[in-house]
C-alpha positions in Angstrom: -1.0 12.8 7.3 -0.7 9.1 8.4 2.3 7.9 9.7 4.1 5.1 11.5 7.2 4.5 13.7 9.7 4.5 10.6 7.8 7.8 7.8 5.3 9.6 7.3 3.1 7.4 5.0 0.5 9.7 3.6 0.4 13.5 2.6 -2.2 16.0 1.7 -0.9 19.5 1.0 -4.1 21.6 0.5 -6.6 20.9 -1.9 -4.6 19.3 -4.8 -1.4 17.7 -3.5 -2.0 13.9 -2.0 1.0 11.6 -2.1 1.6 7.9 -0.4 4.8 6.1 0.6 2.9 2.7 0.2 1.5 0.6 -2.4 -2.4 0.5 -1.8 -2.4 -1.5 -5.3 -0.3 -4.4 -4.3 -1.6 -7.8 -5.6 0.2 -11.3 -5.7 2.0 -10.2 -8.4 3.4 -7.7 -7.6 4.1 -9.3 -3.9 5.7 -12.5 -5.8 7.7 -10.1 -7.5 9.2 -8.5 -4.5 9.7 -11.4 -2.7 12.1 -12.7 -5.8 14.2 -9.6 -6.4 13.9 -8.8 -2.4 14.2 -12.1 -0.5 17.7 -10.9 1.2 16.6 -7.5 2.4 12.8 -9.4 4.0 12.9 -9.5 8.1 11.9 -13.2 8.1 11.9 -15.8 5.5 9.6 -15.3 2.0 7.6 -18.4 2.9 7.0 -16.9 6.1 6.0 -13.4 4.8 4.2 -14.9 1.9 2.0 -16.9 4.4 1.7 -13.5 6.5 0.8 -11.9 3.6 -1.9 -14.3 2.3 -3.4 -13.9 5.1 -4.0 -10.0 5.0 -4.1 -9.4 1.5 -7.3 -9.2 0.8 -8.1 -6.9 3.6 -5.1 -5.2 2.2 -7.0 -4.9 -0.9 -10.0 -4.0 0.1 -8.8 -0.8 1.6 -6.4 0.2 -0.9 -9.8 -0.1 -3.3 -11.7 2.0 -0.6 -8.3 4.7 -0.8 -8.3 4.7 -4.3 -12.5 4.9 -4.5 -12.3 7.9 -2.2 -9.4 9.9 -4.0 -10.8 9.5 -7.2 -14.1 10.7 -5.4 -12.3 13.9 -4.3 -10.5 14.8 -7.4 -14.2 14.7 -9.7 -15.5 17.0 -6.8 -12.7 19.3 -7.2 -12.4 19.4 -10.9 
């Protein structure tokens, strides 16, 4: 389980049940998406965020690749 002061973030229920309450594929699409449809519910600014977010995006990235890399690792061992 991973969590932080708000949810739990990530489950694992025995062998086959793995869930996430975050988006370990977000890209700048998806981000310039959310920032349209959800500039009135953002803590700060979206130019603000935005330049946040350039910032750790690719780190971002990189670990939601290593995440994915490693689940899909897991399920071929178990099937």
């Amino acid at each position: 389980m991973a969590a932080n002061s708000a949810a739990r973030q990530a489950y694992r229920l025995g062998e086959r049940t793995w869930a996430v309450q975050f988006h370990p594929e977000v890209n700048e699409v998806m981000l310039d998406h959310w920032f349209t449809l959800g500039a009135a519910e953002l803590p700060a600014p979206p130019d603000v965020i935005r330049a946040e977010t350039d910032a750790r995006l690719p780190t971002w990235m990189e670990q939601g690749r290593a995440l994915v890399d490693a689940f899909l690792d897991e399920a071929a061992r178990l099937a």
